[in-house]
Every structure is written in C-alpha cells, then in structure tokens.
C-alpha positions as a Python dict, from the first residue, in 0.01 Angstrom:
ca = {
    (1, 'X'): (0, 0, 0),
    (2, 'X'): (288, 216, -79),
    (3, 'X'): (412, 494, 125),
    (4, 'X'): (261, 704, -69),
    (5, 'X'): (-38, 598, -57),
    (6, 'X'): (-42, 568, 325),
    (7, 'X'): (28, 915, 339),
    (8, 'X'): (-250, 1027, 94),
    (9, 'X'): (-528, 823, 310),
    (10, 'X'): (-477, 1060, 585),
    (11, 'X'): (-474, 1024, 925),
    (12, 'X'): (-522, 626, 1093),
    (13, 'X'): (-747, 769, 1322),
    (14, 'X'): (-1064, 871, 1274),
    (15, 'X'): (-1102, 1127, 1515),
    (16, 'X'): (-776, 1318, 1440),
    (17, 'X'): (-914, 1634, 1267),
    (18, 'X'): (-691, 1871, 1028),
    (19, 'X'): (-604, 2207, 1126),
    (20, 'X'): (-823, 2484, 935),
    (21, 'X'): (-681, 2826, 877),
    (22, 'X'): (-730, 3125, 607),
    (23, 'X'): (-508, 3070, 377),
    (24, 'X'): (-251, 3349, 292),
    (25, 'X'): (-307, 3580, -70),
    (26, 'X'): (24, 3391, -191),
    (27, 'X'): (-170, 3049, -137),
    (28, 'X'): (-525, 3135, -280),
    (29, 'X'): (-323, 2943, -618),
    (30, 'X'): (-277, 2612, -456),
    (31, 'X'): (-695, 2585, -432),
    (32, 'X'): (-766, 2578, -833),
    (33, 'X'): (-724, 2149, -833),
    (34, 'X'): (-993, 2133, -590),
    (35, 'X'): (-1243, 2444, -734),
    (36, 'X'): (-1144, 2207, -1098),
    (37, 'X'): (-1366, 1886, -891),
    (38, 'X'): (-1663, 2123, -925),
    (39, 'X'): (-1590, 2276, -1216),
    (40, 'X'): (-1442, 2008, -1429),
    (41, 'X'): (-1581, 2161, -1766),
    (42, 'X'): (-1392, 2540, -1680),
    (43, 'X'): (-1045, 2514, -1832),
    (44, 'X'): (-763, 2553, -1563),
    (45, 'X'): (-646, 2884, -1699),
    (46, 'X'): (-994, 3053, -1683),
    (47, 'X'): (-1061, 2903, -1343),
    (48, 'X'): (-717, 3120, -1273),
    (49, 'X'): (-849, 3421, -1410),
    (50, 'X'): (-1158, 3432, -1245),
    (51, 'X'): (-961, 3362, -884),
    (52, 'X'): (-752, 3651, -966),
    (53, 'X'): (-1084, 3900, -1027),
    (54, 'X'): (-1236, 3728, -716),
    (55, 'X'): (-975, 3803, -492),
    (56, 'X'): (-1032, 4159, -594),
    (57, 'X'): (-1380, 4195, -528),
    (58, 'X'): (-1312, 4042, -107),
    (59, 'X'): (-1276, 3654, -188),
    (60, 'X'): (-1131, 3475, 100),
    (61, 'X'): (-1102, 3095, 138),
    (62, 'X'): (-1049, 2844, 470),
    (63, 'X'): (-842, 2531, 448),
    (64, 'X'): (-852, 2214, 599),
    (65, 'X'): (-454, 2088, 614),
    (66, 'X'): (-311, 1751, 646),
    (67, 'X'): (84, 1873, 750),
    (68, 'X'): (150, 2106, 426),
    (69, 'X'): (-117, 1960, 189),
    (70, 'X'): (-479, 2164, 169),
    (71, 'X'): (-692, 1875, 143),
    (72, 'X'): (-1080, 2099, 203),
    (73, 'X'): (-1198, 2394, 100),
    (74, 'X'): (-1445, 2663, 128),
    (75, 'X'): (-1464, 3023, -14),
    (76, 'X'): (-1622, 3330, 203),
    (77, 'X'): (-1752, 3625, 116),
    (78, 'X'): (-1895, 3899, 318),
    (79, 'X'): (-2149, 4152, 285),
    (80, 'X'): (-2446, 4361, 452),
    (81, 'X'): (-2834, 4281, 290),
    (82, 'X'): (-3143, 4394, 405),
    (83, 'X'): (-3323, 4124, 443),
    (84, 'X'): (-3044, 3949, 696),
    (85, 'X'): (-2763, 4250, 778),
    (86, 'X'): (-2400, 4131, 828),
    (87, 'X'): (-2347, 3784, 643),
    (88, 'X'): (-2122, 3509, 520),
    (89, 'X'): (-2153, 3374, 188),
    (90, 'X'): (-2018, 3020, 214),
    (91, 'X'): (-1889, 2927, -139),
    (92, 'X'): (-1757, 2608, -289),
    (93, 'X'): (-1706, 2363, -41),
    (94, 'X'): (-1515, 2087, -125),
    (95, 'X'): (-1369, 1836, 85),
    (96, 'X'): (-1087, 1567, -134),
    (97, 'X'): (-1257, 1274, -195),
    (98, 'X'): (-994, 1032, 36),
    (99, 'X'): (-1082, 1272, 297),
    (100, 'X'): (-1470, 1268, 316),
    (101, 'X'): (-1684, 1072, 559),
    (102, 'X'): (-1427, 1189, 826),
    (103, 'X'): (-1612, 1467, 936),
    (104, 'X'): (-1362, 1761, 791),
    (105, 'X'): (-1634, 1930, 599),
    (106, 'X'): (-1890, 1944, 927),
    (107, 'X'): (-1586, 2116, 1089),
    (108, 'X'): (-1458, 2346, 818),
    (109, 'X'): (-1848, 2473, 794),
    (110, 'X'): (-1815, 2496, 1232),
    (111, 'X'): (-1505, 2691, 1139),
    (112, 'X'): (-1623, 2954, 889),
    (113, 'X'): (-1937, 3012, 1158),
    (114, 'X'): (-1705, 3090, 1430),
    (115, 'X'): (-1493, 3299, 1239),
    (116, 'X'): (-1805, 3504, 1117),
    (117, 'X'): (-1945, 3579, 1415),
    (118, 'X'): (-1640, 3718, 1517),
    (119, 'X'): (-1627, 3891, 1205),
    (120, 'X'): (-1973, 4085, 1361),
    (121, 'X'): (-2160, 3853, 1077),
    (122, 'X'): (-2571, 3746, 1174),
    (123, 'X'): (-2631, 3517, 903),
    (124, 'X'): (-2452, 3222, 692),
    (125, 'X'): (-2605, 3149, 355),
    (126, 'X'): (-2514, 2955, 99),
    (127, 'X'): (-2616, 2792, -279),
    (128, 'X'): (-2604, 2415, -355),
    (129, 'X'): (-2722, 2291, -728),
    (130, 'X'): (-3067, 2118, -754),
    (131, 'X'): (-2928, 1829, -822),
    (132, 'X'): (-2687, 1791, -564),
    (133, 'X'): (-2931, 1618, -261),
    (134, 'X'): (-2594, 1474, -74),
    (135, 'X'): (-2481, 1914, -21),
    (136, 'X'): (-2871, 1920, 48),
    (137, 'X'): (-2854, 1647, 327),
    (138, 'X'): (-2503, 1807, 455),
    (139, 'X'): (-2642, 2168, 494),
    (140, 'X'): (-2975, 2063, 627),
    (141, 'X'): (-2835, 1854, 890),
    (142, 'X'): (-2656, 2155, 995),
    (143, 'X'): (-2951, 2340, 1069),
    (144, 'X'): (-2941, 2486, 720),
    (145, 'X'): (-3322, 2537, 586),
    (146, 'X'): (-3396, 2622, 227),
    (147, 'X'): (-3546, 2946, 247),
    (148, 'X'): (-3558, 3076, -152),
    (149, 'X'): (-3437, 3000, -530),
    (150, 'X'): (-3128, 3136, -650),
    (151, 'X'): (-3218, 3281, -1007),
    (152, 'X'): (-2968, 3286, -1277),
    (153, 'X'): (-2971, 3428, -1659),
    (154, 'X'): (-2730, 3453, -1874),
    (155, 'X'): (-2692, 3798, -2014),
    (156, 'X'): (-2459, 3750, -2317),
    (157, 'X'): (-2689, 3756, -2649),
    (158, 'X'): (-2631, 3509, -2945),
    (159, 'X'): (-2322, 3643, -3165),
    (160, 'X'): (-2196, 3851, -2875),
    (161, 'X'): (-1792, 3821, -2886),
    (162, 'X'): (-1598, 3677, -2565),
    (163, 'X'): (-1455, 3955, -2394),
    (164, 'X'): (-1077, 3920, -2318),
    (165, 'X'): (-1096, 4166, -2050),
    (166, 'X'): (-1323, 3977, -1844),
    (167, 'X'): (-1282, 3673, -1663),
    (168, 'X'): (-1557, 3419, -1807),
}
C-alpha cells in the first residue's frame, strides 16, 4: 500500500472520529465531488449552479474532516411549519465510501441534532429515495420513523425551453 493510499484509508483506529464543523461560504465549492456520488447523472457545472442558488435561499452544510480533506457531508436547512414549528431539514448525506462503516455518518447526523437544538429547532426531518432501504435502516435506527410521502411533479410541459436563468 502506498503512502497514499494509507493516508486515504483514514484513520488506523477505529474509534478515532473526524472533527465536524460548518463549513465556511468560501468552502461550500469543495462539497460538489461528493453531492456528484448522488447525483452522478447532473453534470458538474449544473450541480454548481444550483449550489450557488441554494446558498441564496439559507443552504448550509456540516463536514466531517480527516486533517484538511472533507470526507462526509450533510446539507441543512431551516424553517418554521405548522405541523412541527422550528425544524431542520437534513439534506444529502453522504459519507466517502473508504470512510463508511466507521460510524462518521451516525455522528455527523448526532452533530446536526445538537447544533439544531441550539439553533431553537423542535424537529429533524429528512427524505431518503424508495429505493434506498440501507438510508432507510440508517435513519430508522436513529429513531427516525417514516411518518408521510414526499410528492414530486414535474412542472415543465413537453416543448417548454430550458431556462438559462434558472438553475435546473
């Protein structure tokens, strides 16, 4: 194994947990290779361009670090509902795949609970596709309960141009 290497596989121990901050406006950037594992059909640029409108409209995002390398991630947004008051919308969580099984997502998601309860937050919520029963297993295990659907429609028409204006 190459130095290199070594240093990629993270820490030798397995209890040795990364630091988790906010990361900084000038860092928001350095997340798009690990939103691209989710998205991998999303071209890099618009991926870009939609970070840059979500930043606008109150996107934040906590890091997992191993020394200056962000190797987890997961976005937050705020807001105030009826139904549940004060929450935290937990958003693409994504942990790099030499780094999972160490238990860095468990503590990102302990993280972003602390830090929204002291944020005045009563509620975390979150989506995770259908399909995706190992998020399912995560969340539930958490004391996460499926409590609804998440509806989605698409709301451009056949023949309807792409809007340069708008981050798609």
């Amino acid at each position: 194994m190459s130095d290199r290497e070594a240093s990629d596989a993270g820490p030798r121990r397995p209890e040795a947990r990364p630091p988790i901050r906010l990361l900084a406006e000038s860092e928001l950037a350095t997340i798009l290779p690990l939103i691209q594992i989710l998205n991998p059909d999303v071209p890099p640029a618009t991926l870009a361009m939609r970070l840059q409108a979500m930043r606008k409209e109150g996107y934040r995002c906590a890091g997992a670090f191993f020394g200056e390398r962000c190797i987890a991630i997961a976005g937050l947004w705020f807001g105030t509902r009826f139904w549940c008051g004060r929450y935290v919308d937990i958003d693409n969580v994504i942990v790099e795949e030499s780094w999972r099984h160490r238990g860095i997502g468990q503590a990102l998601i302990a993280w972003i609970e602390d830090y929204a309860r002291r944020q005045g937050c009563e509620k975390a919520v979150l989506d995770a596709y259908v399909t995706n029963e190992g998020a399912h297993r995560f969340y539930m295990g958490r004391g996460y309960r499926i409590v609804g659907f998440h509806f989605d429609r698409n709301l451009k028409r056949p023949g309807d141009q792409d809007r340069t204006d708008v981050p798609r």
